[in-house]
Each structure stands twice: as C-alpha cells, then as structure tokens.
Gaussian input, Z-matrix of N, CA and C with variables (Angstrom, degrees):
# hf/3-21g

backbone

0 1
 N
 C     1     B1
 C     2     B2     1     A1
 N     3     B3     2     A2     1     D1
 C     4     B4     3     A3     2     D2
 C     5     B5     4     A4     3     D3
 N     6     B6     5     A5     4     D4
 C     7     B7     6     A6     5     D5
 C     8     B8     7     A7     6     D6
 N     9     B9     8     A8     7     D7
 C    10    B10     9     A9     8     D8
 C    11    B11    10    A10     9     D9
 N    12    B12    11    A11    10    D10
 C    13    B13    12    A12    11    D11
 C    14    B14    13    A13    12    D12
 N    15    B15    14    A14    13    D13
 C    16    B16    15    A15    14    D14
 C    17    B17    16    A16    15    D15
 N    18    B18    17    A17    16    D16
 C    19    B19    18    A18    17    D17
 C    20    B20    19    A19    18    D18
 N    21    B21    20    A20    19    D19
 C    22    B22    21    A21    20    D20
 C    23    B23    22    A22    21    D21
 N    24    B24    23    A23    22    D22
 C    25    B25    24    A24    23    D23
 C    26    B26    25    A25    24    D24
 N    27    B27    26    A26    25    D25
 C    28    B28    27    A27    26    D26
 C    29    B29    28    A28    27    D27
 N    30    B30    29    A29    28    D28
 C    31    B31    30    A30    29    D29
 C    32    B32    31    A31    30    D30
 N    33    B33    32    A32    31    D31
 C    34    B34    33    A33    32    D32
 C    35    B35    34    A34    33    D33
 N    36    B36    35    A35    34    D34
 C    37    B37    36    A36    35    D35
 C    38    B38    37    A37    36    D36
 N    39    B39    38    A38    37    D37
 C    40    B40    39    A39    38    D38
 C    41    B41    40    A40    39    D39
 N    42    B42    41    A41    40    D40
 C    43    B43    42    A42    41    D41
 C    44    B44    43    A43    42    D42
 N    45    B45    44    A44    43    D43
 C    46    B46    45    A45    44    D44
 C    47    B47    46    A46    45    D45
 N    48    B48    47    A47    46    D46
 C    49    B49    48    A48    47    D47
 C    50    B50    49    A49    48    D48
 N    51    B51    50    A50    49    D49
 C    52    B52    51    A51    50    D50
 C    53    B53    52    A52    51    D51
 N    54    B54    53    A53    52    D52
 C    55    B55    54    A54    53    D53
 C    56    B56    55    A55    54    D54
 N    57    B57    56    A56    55    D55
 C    58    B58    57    A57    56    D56
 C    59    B59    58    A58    57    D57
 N    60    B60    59    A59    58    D58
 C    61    B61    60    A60    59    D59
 C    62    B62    61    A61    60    D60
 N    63    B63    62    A62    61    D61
 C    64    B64    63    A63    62    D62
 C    65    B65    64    A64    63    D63
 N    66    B66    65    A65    64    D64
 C    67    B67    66    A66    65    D65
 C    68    B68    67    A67    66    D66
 N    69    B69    68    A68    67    D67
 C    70    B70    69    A69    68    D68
 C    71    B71    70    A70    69    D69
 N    72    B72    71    A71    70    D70
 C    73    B73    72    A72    71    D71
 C    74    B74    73    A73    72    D72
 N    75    B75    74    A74    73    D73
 C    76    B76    75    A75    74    D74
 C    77    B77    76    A76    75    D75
 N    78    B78    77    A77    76    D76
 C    79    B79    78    A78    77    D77
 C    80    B80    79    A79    78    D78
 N    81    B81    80    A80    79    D79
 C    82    B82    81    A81    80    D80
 C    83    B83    82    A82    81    D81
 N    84    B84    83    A83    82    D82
 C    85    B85    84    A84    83    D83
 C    86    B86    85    A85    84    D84
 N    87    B87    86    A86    85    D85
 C    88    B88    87    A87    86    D86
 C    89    B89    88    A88    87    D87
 N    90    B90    89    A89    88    D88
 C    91    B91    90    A90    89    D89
 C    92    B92    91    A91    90    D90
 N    93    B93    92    A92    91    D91
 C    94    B94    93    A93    92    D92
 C    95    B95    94    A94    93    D93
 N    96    B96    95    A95    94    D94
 C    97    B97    96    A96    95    D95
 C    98    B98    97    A97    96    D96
 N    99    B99    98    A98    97    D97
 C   100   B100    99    A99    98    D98
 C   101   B101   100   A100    99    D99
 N   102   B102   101   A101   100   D100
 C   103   B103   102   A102   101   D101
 C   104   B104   103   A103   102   D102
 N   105   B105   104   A104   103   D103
 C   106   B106   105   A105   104   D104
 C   107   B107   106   A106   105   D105
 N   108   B108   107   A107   106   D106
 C   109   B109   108   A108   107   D107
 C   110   B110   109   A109   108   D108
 N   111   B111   110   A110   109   D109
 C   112   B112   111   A111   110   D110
 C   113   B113   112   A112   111   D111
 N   114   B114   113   A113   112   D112
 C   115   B115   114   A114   113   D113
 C   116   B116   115   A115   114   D114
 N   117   B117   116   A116   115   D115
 C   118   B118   117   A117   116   D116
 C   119   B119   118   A118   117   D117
 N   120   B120   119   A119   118   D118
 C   121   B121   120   A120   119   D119
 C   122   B122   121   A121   120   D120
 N   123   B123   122   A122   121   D121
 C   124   B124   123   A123   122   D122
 C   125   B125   124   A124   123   D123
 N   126   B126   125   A125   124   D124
 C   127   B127   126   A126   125   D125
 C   128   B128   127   A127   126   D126
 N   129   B129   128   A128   127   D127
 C   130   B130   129   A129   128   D128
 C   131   B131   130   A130   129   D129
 N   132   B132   131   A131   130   D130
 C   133   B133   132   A132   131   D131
 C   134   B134   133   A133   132   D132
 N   135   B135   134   A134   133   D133
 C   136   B136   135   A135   134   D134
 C   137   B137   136   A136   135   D135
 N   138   B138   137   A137   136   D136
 C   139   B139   138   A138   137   D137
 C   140   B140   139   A139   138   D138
 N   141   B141   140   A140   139   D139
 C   142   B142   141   A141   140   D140
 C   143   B143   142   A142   141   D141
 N   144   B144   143   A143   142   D142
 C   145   B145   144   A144   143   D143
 C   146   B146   145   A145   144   D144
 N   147   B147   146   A146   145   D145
 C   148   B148   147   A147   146   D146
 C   149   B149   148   A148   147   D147
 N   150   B150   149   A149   148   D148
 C   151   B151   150   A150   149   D149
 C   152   B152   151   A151   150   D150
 N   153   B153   152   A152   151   D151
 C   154   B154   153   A153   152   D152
 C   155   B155   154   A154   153   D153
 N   156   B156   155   A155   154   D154
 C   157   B157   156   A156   155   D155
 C   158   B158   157   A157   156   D156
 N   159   B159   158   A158   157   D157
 C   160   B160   159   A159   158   D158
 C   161   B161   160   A160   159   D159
 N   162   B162   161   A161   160   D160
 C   163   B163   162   A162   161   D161
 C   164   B164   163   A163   162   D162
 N   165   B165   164   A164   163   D163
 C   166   B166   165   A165   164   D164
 C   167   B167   166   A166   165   D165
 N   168   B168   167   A167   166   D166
 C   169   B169   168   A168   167   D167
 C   170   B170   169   A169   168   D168
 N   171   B171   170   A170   169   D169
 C   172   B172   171   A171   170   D170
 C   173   B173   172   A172   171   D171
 N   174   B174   173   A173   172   D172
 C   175   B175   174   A174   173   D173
 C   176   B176   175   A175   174   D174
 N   177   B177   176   A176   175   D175
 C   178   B178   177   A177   176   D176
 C   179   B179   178   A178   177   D177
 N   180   B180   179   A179   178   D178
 C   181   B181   180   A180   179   D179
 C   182   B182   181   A181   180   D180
 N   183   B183   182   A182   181   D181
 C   184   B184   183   A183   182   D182
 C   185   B185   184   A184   183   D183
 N   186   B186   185   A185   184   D184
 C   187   B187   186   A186   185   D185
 C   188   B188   187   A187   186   D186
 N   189   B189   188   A188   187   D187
 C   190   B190   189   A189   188   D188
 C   191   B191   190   A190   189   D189
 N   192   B192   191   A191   190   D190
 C   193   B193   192   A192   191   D191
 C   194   B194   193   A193   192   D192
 N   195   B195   194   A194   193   D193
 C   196   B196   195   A195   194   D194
 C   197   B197   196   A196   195   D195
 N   198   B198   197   A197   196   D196
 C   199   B199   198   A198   197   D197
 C   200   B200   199   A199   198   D198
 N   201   B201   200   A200   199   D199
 C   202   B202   201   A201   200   D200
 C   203   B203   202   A202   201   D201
 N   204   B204   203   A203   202   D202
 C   205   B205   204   A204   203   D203
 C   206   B206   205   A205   204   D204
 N   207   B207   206   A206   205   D205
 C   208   B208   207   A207   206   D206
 C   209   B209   208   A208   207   D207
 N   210   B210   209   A209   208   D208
 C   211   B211   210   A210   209   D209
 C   212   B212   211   A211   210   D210
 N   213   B213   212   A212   211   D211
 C   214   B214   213   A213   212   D212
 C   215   B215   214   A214   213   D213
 N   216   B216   215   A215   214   D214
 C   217   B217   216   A216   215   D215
 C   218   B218   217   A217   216   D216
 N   219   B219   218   A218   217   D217
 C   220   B220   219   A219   218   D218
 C   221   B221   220   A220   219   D219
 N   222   B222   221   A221   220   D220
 C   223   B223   222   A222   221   D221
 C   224   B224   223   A223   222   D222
 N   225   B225   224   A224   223   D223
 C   226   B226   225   A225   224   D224
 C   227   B227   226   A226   225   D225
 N   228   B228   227   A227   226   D226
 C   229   B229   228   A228   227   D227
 C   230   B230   229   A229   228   D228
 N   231   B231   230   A230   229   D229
 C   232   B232   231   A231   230   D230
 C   233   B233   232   A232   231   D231
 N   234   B234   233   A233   232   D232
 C   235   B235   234   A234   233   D233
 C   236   B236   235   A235   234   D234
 N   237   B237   236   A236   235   D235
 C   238   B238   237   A237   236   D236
 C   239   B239   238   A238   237   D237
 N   240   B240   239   A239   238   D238
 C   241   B241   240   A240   239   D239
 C   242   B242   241   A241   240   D240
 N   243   B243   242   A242   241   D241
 C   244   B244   243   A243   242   D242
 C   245   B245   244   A244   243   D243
 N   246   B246   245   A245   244   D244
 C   247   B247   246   A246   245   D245
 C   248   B248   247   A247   246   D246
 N   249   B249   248   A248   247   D247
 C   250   B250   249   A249   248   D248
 C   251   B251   250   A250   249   D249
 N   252   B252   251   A251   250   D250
 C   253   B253   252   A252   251   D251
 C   254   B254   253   A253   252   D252
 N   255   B255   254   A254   253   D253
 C   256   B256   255   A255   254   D254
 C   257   B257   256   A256   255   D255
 N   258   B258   257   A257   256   D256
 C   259   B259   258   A258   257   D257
 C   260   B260   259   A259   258   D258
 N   261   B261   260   A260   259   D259
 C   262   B262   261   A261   260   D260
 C   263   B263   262   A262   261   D261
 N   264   B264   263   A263   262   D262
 C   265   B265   264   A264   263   D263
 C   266   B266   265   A265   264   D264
 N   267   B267   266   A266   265   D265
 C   268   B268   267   A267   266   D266
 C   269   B269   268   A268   267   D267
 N   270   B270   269   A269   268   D268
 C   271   B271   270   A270   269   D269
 C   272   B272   271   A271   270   D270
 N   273   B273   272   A272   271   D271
 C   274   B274   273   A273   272   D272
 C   275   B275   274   A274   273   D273
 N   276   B276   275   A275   274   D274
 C   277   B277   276   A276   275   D275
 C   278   B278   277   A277   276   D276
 N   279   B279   278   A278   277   D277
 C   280   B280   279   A279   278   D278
 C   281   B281   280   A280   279   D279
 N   282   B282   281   A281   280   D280
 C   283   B283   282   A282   281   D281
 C   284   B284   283   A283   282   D282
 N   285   B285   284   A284   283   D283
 C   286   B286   285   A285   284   D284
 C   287   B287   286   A286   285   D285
 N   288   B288   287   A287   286   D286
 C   289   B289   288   A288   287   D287
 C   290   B290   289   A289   288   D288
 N   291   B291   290   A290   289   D289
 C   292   B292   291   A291   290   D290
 C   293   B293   292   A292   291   D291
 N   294   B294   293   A293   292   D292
 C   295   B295   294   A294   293   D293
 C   296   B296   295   A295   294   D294
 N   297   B297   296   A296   295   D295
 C   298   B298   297   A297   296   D296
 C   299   B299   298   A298   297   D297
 N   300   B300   299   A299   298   D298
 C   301   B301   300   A300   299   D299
 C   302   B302   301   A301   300   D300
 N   303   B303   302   A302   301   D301
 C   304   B304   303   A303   302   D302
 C   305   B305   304   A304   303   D303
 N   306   B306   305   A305   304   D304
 C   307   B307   306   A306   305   D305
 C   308   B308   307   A307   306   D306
 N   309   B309   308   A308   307   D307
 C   310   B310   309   A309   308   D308
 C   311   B311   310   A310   309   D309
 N   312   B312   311   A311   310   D310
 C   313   B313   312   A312   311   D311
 C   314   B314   313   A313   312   D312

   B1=1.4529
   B2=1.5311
   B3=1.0614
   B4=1.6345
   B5=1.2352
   B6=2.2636
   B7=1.3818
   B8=1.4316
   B9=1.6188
   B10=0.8923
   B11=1.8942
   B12=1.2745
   B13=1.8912
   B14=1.4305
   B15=1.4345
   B16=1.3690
   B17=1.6758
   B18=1.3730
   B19=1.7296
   B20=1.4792
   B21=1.4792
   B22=1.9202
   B23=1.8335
   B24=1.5352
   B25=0.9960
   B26=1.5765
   B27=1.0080
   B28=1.7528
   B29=1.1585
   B30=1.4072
   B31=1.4626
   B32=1.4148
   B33=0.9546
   B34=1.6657
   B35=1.8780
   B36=1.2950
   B37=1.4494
   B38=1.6242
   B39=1.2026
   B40=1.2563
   B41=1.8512
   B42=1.1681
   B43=1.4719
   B44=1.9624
   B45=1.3292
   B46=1.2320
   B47=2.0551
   B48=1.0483
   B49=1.2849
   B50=1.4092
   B51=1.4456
   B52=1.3541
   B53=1.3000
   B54=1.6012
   B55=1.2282
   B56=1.8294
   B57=0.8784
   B58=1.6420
   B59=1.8518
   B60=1.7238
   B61=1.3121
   B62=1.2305
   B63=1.6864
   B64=1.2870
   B65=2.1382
   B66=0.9984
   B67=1.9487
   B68=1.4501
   B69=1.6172
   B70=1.1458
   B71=1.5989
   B72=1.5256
   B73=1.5848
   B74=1.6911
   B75=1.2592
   B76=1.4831
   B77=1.3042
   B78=1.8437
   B79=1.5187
   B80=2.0758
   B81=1.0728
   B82=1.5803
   B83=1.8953
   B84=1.5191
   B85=1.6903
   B86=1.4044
   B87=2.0456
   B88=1.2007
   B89=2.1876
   B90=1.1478
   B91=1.7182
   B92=1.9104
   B93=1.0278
   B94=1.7352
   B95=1.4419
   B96=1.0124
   B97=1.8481
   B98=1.3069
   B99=1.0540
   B100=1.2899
   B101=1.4070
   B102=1.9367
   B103=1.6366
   B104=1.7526
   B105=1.3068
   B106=1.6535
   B107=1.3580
   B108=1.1854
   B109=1.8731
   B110=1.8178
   B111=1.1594
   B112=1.4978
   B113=1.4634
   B114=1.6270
   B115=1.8008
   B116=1.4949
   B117=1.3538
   B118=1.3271
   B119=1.6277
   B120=1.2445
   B121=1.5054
   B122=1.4530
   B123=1.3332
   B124=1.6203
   B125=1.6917
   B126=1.4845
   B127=1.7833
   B128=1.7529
   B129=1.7612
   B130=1.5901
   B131=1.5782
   B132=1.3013
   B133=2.1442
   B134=1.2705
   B135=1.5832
   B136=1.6540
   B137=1.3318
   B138=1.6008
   B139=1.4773
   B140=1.4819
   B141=1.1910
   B142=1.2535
   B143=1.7415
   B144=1.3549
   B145=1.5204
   B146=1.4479
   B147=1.3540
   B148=1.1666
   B149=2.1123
   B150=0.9699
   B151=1.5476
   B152=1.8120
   B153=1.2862
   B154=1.3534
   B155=1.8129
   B156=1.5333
   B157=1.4762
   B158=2.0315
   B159=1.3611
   B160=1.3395
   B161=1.5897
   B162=1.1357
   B163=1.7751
   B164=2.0062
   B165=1.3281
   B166=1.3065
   B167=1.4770
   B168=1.8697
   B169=1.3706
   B170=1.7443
   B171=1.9085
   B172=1.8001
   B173=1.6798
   B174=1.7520
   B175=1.0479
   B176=2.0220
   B177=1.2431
   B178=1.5548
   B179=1.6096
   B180=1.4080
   B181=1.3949
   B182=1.1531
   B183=1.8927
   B184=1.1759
   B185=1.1947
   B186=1.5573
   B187=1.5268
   B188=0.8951
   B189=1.0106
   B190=2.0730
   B191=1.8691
   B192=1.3622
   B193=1.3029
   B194=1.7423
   B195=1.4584
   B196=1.4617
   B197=1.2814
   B198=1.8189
   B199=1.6846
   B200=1.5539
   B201=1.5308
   B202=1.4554
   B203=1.9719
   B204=1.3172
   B205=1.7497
   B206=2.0479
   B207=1.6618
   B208=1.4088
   B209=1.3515
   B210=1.7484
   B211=1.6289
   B212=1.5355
   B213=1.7880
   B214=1.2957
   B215=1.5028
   B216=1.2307
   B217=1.0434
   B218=1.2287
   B219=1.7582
   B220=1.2823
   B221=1.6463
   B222=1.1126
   B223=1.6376
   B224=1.5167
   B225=1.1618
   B226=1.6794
   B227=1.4790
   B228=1.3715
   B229=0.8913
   B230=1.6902
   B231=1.3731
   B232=2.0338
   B233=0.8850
   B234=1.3041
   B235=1.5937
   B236=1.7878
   B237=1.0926
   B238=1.9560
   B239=1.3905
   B240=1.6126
   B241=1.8115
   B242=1.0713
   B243=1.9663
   B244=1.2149
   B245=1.3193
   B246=1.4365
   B247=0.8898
   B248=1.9569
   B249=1.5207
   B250=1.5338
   B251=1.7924
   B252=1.3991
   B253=1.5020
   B254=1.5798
   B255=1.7842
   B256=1.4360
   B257=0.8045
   B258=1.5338
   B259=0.9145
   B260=1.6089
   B261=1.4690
   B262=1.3801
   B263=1.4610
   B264=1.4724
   B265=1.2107
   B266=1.6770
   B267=1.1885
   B268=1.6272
   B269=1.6051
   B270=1.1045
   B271=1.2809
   B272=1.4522
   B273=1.2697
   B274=1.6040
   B275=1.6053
   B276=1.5316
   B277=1.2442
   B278=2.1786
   B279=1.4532
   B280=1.4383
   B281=1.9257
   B282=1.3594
   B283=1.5155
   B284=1.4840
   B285=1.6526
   B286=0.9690
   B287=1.4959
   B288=1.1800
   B289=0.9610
   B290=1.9586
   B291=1.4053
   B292=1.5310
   B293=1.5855
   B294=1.9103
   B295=1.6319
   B296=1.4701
   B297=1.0039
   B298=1.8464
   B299=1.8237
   B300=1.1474
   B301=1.3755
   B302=1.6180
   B303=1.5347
   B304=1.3227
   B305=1.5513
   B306=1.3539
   B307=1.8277
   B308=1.2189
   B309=1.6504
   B310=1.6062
   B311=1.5679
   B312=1.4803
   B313=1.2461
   B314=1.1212
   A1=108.22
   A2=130.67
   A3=156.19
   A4=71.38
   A5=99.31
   A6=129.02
   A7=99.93
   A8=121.45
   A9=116.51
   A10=91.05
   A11=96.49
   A12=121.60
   A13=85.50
   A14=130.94
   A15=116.80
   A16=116.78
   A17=103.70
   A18=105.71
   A19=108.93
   A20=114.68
   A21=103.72
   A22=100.98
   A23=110.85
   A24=118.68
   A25=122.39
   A26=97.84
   A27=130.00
   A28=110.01
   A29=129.56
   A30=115.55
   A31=117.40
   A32=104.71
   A33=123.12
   A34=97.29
   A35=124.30
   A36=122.64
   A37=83.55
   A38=141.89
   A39=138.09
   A40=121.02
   A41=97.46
   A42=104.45
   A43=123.07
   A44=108.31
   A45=113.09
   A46=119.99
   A47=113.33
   A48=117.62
   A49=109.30
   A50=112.22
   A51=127.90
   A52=132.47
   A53=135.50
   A54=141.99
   A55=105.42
   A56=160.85
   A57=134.53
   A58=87.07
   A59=85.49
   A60=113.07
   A61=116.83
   A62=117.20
   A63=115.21
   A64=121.36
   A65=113.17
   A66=100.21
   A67=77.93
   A68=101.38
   A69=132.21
   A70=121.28
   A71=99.21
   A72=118.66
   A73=105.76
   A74=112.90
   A75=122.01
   A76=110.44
   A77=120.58
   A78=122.23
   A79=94.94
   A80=84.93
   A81=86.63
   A82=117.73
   A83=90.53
   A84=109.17
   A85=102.87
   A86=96.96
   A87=120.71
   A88=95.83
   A89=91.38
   A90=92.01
   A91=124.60
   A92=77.74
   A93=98.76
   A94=91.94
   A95=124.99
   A96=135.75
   A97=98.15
   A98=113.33
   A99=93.83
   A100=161.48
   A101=96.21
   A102=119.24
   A103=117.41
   A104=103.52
   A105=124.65
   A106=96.87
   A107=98.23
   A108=114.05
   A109=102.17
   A110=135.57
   A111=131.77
   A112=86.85
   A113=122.04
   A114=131.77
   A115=98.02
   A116=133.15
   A117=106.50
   A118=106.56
   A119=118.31
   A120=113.05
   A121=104.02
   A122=117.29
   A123=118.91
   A124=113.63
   A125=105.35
   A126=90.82
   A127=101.16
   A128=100.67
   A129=85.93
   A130=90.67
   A131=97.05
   A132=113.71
   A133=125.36
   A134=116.70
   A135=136.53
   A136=118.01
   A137=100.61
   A138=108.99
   A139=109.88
   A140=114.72
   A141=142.06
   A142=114.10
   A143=108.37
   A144=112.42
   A145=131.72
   A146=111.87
   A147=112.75
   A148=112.75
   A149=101.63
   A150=85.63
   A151=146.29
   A152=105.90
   A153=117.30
   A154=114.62
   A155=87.27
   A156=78.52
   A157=118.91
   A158=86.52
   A159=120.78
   A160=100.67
   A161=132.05
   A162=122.56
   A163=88.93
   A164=103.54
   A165=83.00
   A166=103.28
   A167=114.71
   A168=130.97
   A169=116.52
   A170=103.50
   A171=95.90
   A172=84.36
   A173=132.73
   A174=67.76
   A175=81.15
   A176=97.50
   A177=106.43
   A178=132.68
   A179=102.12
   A180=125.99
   A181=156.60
   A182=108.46
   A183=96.21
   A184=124.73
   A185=139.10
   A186=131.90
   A187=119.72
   A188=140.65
   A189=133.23
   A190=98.11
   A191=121.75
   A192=94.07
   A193=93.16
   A194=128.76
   A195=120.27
   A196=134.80
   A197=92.00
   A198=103.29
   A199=109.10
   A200=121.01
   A201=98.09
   A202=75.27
   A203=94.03
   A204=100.52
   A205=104.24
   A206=98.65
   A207=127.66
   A208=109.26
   A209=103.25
   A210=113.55
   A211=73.70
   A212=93.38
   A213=112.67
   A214=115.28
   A215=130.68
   A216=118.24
   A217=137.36
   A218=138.32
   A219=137.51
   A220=128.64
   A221=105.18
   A222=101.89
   A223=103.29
   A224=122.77
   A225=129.85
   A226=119.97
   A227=148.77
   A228=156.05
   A229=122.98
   A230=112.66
   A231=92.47
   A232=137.92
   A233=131.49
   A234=122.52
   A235=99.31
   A236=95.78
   A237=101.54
   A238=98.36
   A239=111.37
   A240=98.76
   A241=95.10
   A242=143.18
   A243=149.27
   A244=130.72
   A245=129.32
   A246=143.92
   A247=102.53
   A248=125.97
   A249=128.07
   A250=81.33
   A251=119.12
   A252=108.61
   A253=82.11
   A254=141.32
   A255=116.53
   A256=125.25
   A257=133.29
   A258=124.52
   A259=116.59
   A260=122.54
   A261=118.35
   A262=129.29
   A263=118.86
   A264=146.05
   A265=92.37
   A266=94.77
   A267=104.00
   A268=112.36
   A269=111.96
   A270=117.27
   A271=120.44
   A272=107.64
   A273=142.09
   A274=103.96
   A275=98.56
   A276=110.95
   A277=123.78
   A278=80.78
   A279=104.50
   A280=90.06
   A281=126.99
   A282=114.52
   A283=100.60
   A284=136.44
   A285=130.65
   A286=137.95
   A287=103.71
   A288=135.58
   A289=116.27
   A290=101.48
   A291=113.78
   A292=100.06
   A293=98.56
   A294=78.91
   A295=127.12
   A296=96.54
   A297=101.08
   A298=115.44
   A299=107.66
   A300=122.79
   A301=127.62
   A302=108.37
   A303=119.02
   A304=93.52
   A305=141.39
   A306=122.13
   A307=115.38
   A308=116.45
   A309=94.52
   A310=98.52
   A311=119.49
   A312=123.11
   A313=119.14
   D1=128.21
   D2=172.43
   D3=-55.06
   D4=166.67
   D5=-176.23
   D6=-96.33
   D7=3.48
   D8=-146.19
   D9=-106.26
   D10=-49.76
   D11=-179.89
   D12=-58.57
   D13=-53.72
   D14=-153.32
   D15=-82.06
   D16=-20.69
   D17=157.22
   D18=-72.11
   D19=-40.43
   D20=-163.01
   D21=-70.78
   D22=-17.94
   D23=162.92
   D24=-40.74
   D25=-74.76
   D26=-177.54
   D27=-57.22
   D28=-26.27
   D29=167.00
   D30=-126.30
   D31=19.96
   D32=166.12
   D33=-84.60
   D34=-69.11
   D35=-154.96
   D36=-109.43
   D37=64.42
   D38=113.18
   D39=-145.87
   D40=123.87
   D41=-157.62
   D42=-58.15
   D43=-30.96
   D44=153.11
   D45=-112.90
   D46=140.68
   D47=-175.90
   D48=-149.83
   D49=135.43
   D50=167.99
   D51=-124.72
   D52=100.68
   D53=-166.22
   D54=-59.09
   D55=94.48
   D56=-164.33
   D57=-150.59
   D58=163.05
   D59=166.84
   D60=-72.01
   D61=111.01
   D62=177.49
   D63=94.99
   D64=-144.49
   D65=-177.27
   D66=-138.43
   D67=166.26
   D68=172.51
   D69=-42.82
   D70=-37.81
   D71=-171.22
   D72=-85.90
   D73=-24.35
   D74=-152.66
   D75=-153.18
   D76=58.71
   D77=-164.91
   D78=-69.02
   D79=164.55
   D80=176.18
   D81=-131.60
   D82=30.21
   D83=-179.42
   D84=173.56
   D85=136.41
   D86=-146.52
   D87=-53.27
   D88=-53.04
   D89=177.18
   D90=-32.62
   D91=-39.22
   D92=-163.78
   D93=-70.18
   D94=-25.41
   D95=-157.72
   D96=-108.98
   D97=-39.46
   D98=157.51
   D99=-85.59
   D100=-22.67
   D101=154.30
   D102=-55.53
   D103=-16.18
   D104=176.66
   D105=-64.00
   D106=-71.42
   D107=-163.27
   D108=-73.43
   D109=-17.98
   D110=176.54
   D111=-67.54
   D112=-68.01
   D113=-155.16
   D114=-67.20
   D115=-20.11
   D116=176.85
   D117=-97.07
   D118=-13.37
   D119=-179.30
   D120=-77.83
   D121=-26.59
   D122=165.38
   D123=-59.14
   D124=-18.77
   D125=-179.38
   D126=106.12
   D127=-11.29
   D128=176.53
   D129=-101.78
   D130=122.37
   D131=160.34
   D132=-119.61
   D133=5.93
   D134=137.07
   D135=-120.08
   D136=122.68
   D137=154.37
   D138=-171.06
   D139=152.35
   D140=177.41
   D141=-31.05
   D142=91.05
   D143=159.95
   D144=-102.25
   D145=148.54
   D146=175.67
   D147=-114.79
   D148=111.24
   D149=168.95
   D150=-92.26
   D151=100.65
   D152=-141.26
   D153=-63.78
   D154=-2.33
   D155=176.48
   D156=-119.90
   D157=41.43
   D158=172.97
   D159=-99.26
   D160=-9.51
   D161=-126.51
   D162=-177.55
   D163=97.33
   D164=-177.28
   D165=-87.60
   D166=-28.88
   D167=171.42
   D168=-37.86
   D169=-41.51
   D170=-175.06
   D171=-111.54
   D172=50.76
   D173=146.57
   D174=-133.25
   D175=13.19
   D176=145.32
   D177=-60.04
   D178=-49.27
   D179=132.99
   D180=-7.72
   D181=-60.46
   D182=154.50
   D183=-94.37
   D184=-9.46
   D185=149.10
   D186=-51.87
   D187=-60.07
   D188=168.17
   D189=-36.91
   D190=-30.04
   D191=-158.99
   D192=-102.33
   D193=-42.81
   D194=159.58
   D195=-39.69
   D196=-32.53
   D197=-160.66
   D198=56.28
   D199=44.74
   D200=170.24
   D201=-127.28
   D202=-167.96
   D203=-149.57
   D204=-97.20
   D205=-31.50
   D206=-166.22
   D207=-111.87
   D208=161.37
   D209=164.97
   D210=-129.97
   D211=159.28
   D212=14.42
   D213=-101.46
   D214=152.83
   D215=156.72
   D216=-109.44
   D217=156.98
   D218=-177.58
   D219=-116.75
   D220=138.27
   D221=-162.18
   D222=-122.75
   D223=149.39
   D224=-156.42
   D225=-131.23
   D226=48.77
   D227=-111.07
   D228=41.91
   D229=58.59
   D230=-150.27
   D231=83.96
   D232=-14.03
   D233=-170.69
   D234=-120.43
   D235=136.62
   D236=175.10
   D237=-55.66
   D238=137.34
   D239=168.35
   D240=-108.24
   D241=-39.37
   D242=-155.59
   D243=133.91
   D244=157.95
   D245=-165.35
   D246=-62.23
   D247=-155.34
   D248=-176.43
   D249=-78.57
   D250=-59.62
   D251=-124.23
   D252=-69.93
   D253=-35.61
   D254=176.53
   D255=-71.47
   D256=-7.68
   D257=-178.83
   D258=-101.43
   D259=-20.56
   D260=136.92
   D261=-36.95
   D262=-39.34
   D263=-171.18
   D264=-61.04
   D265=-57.32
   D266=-160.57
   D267=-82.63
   D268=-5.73
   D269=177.04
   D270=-98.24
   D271=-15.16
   D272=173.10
   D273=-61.20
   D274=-51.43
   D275=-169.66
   D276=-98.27
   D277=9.34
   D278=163.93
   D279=70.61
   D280=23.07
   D281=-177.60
   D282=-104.26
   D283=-11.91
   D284=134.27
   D285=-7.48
   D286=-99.58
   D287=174.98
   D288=-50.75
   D289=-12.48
   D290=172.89
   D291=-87.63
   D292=-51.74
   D293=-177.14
   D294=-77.19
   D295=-9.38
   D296=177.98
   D297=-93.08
   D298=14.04
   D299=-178.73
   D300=-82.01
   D301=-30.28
   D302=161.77
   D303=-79.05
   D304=-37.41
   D305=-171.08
   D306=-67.53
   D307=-21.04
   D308=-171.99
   D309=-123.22
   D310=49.13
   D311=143.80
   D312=-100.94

C-alpha cells in the first residue's frame, strides 16, 4: 500500500483524525497542543492520531496529499477541515464545535 492509500485509508474509516506533532497525551509543538485542547473542548477526547514525526514518509505525506504546507492537521469524516489557525478560526466562530457535534455523541 502507497503512503498515499494508507493516509486516504486513515481518514476515510475514522471519523475524527489529527495529523500533529507528537500524541494526544504528549504534543511536541505549541500547535499540535493546541488542536488537542480545541477537540477536547469540543467534547471529542478520542480520536484517531497520527504522529508525523514518527514517519517522515506520512508526514511528507500528508502535505502532498492535503496540499496544505503544515501539521497539524484535522480531518472530519474525510474531508480536510485545516490546519490550528482555521480551526481556531472556526472554533472562534462556534462552527467547530457544530461540526464535531454529531462525533462526540
């Protein structure tokens, strides 16, 4: 399996996902720590991480496959939502927390 199948993998069959520096428990960059702390103030406190600097292949990987430049990134049934600063953005604007509202029921 390509790095490529094995990310569309990974956020295809798990409904929230976050590409970031480091684990959920133990981010290892200020961003990453904080896409942590946005998804659990949403009510999500499980979901699917990957840590990209385990993996230099996915985490080369997942920019070729987002096309965005940074991690961490977050994915929502499949679909890229964005890097921290939109998704700060979006949490600002309470649309966060709408889309992540069917995941942590």
């Amino acid at each position: 399996m390509s790095i490529q199948e094995t990310i569309h993998e990974q956020v295809t069959t798990h409904p929230v996902v976050l590409y970031m520096k480091g684990t959920p428990q133990f981010p290892q960059c200020g961003f990453s720590h904080a896409a942590v702390q946005m998804l659990n103030a949403c009510g999500i406190d499980k979901f699917f991480s990957v840590n990209v600097l385990a993996d230099a292949e996915i985490r080369q990987g997942i920019k070729d496959y987002s096309q965005w430049p940074t991690v961490p990134q977050l994915y929502v049934n499949g679909e890229f939502v964005g890097g921290c600063d939109i998704m700060r953005e979006m949490y600002q604007a309470g649309e966060l927390q709408q889309l992540l509202a069917k995941q942590a029921a």
